[in-house]
N, C-alpha and C positions, 0 to 999 in steps of 0.2 A: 837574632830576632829583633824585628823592629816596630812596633806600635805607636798609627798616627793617630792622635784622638783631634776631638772636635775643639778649635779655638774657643776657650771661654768667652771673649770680644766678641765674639759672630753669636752666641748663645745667650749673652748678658743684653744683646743690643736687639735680639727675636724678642726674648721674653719682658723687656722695659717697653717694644713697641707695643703687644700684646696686654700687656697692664695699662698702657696710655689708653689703647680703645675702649677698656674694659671700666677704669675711671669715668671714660666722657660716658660710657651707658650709663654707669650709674650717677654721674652729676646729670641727666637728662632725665633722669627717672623720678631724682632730687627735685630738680628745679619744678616752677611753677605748672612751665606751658606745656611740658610732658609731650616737646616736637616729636620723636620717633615713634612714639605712642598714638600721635593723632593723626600724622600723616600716613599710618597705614591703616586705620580708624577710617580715613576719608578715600582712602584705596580700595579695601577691603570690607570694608562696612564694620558695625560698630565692635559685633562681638570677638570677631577675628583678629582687630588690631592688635590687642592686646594679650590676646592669646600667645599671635607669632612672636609679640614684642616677649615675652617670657620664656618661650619656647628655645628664642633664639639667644638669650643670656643665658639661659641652664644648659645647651648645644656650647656655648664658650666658653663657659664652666669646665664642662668637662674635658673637652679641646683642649684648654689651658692645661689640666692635670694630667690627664695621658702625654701629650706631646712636650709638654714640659715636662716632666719627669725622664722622658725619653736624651731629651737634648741635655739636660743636666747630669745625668749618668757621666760615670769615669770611662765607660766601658770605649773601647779602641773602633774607630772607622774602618779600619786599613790594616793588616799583621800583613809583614813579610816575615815567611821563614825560610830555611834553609830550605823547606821541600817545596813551598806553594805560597800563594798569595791570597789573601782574605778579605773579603769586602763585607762588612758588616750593616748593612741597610736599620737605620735608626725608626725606620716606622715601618716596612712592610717587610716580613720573613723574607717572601717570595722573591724579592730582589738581592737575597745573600749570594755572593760567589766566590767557591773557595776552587783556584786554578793550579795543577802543578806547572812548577817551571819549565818541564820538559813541554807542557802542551801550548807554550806560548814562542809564537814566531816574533815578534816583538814590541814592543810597548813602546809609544809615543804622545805627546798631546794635541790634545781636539780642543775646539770649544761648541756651545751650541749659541745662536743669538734666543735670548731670551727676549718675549715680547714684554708693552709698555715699560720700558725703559731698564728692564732688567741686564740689559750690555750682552756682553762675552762673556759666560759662565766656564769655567774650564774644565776639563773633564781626560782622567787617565783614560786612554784610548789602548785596548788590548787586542791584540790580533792572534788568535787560536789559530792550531795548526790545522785544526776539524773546526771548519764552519758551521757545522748543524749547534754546535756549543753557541755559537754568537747568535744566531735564530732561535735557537730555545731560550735563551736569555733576554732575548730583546724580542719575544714575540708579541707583548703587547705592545712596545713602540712602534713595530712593523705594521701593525693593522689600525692605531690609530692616525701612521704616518699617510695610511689612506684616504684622510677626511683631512687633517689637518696639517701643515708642512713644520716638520719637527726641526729647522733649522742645526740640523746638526753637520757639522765640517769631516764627518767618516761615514762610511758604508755601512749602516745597523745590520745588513746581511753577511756581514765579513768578520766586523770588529764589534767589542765593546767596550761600552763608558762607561765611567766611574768618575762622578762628580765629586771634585774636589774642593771648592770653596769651602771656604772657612773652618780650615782645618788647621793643626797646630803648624805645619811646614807651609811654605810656599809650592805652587807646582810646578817647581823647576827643582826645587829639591827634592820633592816627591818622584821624579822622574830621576832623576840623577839614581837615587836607592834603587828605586823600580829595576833600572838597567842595571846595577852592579851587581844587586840578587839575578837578576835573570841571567848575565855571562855568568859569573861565578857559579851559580845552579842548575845551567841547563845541559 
């Protein structure tokens, strides 16, 4: 059995960005000219500015405490076991997928291009032997690939992803394990 968990450095470096924005609200809140606070005051009219302005620091508040608690967990991204493969989705249940080996024709990597300046995100790319798995899987990516081009380098009707950045392996090695469990198990 093998358990990829999440790179502490990808998790140390989310949540110091997240406390840098969260400092400058409150040195903006500190300071004199209270800029965030006036320039939706002068958007929004007087009583709203600051409404949203607080609205929107107790909304990060608690953003910061659920999703950071999430990303700080020990708990595993990825389990290969002898029988199946597990993808543990860190914020939404509904994105968990746990696959036997037998039902996987075979594993490769993808990427997708992430827009402003997010690059080649890489992503374990699964190819089930029953395609309705990868369509129930990826049915919201299907319908929003509708409206908006999800830049992704695989078939979401065929195959599915599993984003791997910033996890403890690289994804060469991730894939390397992926294929040894899946000949050796299937």
């Amino acid at each position: 059995m093998l358990e990829i968990k999440r790179s502490i450095l990808s998790t140390i470096v989310l949540l110091l960005s997240v406390g840098l924005f969260l400092a400058l609200y409150i040195f903006d809140f500190t300071s004199d000219s209270f800029a965030l606070a006036d320039g939706m005051n002068e958007e929004l009219g007087s009583p709203f500015g600051a409404l949203l302005y607080w609205a929107f620091f107790l909304m990060l508040l608690i953003g910061l405490y659920f999703f950071g608690k999430q990303l700080i967990s020990n708990d595993p991204v990825i389990t290969f076991d002898t029988n199946e493969i597990k993808f543990h989705s860190p914020f939404l249940k509904k994105l968990n997928l746990t696959l036997q080996w037998k039902e996987i024709e075979k594993i490769q990597l993808g990427h997708q291009n992430a827009p402003y300046g997010g690059g080649k995100q890489p992503y374990l790319v699964i190819t089930p032997f029953n395609e309705e798995t990868a369509k129930k899987y990826n049915s919201y990516r299907i319908k929003e690939a509708q409206f908006i081009s999800s830049g992704v380098s695989w078939d979401m009707k065929k195959r599915i992803g599993i984003h791997i950045k910033g996890l403890e392996l690289k994804p060469k090695e991730i894939l390397a394990h992926a294929k040894k469990f899946l000949t050796e198990n299937s």
